[in-house]
C-alpha positions in Angstrom: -8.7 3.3 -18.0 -11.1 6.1 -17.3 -13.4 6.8 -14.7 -17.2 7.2 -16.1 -19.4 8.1 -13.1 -19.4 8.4 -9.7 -22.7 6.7 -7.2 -22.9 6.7 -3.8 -23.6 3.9 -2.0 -26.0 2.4 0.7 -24.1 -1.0 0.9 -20.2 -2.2 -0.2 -19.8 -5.0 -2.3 -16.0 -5.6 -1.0 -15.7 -3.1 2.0 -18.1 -3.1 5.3 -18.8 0.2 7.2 -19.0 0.0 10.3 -20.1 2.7 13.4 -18.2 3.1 16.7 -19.8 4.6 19.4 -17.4 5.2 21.9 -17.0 8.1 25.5 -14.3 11.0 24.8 -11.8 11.7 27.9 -14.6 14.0 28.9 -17.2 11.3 29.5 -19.7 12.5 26.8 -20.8 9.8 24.1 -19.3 10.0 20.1 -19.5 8.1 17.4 -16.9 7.1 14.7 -17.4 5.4 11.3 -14.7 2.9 9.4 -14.8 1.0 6.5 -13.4 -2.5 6.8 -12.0 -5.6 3.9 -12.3 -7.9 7.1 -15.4 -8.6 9.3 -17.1 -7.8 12.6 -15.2 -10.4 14.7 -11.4 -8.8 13.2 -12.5 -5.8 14.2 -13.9 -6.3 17.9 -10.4 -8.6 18.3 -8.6 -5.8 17.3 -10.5 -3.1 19.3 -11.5 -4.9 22.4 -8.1 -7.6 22.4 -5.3 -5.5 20.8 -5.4 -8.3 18.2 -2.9 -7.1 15.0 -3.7 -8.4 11.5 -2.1 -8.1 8.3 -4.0 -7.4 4.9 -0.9 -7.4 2.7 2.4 -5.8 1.8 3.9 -2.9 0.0 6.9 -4.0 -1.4 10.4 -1.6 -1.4 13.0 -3.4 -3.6 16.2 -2.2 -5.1 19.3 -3.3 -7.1 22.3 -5.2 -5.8 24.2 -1.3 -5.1 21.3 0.4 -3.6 20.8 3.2 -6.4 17.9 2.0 -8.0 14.2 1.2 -6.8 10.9 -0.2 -8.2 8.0 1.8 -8.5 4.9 1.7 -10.4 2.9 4.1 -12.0 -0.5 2.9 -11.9 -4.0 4.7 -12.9 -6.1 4.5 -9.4 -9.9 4.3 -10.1 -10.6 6.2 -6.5 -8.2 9.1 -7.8 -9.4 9.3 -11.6 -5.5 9.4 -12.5 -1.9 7.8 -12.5 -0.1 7.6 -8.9 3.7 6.5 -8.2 3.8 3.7 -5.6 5.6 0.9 -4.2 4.0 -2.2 -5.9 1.7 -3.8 -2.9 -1.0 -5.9 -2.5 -3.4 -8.1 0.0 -2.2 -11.7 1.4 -4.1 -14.9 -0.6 -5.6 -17.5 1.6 -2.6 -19.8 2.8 -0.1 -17.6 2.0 2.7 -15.7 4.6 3.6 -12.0 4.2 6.9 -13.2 2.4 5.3 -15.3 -0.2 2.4 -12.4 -0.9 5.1 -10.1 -1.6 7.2 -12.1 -3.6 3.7 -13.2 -5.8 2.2 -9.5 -5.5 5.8 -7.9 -6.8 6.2 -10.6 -9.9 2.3 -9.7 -11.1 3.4 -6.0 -11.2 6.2 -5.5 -12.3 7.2 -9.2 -13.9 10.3 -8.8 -11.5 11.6 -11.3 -9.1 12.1 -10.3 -5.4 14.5 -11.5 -2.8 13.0 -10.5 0.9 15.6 -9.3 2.7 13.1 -8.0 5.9 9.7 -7.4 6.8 8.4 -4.6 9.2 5.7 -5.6 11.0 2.2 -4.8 10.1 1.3 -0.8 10.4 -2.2 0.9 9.8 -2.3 2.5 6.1 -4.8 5.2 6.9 -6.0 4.6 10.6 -8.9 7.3 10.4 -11.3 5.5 8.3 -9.8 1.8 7.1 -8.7 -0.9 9.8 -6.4 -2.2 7.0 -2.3 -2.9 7.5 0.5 -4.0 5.6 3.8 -5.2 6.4 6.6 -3.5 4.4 9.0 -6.1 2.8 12.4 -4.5 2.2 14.4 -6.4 -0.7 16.6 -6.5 -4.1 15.0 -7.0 -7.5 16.4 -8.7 -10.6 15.3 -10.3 -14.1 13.8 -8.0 -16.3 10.0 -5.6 -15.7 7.2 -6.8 -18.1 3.1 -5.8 -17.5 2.7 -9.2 -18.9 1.2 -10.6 -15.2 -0.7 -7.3 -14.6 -4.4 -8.3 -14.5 -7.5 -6.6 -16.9 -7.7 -4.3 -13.2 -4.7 -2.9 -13.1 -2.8 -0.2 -15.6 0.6 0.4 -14.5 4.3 1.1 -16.0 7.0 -0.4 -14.3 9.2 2.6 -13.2 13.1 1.9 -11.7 14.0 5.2 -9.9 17.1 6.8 -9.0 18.0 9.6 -6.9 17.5 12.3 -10.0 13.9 10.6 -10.9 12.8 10.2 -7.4 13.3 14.0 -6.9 11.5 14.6 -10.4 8.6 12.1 -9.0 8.6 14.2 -5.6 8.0 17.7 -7.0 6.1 17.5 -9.6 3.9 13.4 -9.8 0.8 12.4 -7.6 2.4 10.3 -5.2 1.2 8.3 -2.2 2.1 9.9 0.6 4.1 6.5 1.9 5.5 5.8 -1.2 7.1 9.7 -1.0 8.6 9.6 2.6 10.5 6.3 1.8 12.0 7.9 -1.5 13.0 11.0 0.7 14.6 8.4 3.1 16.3 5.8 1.0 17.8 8.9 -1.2 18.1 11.6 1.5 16.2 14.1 0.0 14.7 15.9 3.1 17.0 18.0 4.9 15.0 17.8 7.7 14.8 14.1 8.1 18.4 13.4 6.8 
């Protein structure tokens, strides 16, 4: 993949922007823009009746003796280069948070998953996306293939261990979720840990 030109738009064809006007805790007026997958009504719910949604999951699996997880290295259009991540991707109509993970994690990586728990849904960049995603927490077997991976998506199948996730944290472009749960489930920052 390669990126070949960047436009700026007027109009989305898969995201809405919306505008926020809203009074600071010193009574003057602001304004706040967001960009949304979901539509007007989702976002006055959650605003104006502390509605929660959830757009998808990220999906943290290991092996059987907790050593090893699944990452993937993917090429992100948005950052013109290959990121490490936790595989993840939105709900399909119909489905529940469990069944999108276990479908999102087998298109990625060609892996099976076993849930073992699901956080509930949390914001994934809360100053300009409405969008959240439930964390599913589980072990991985059979064996990794691309073969599910659609035209969309270019990404190696990457199992970690504590030596590669410290490689991956000093010197890869990683998201910045995907990095504090490495530093957590190998305790690699002393401060945390």
């Amino acid at each position: 993949m390669k990126v070949k030109k960047i436009t700026q738009l007027d109009s989305l064809k898969y995201l809405k922007g919306y505008g926020i006007d809203y009074i600071t805790k010193e009574g003057n007026l602001a304004y706040w823009e967001l960009v949304s997958r979901a539509g007007l009504e989702r976002l006055e719910s959650e605003i104006f009746e502390g509605k929660i949604y959830t757009d998808g999951a990220m999906i943290v699996a290991s092996d059987e003796n907790r050593k090893k997880l699944v990452m993937i290295r993917e090429y992100r259009v948005s950052a013109g280069k290959y990121v490490y991540m936790f595989p993840a991707g939105l709900i399909d109509a119909g489905e529940n948070i469990e069944e999108a993970s276990i479908r999102e994690f087998k298109e990625e990586t060609g892996l099976m998953f076993k849930p073992v728990s699901i956080s509930v849904p949390r914001y994934v960049s809360v100053g300009i996306v409405n969008e959240r995603v439930n964390v599913a927490y589980g072990y991985y077997f059979g064996t990794p293939s691309t073969t599910y991976q659609t035209e969309h998506e270019e990404a190696d199948i990457v199992i970690v261990d504590c030596m590669e996730a410290k490689r991956i944290l000093e010197t890869e472009e990683i998201s910045i979720r995907s990095a504090l749960i490495l530093e957590h489930f190998f305790k690699l920052n002393a401060f945390i840990d």
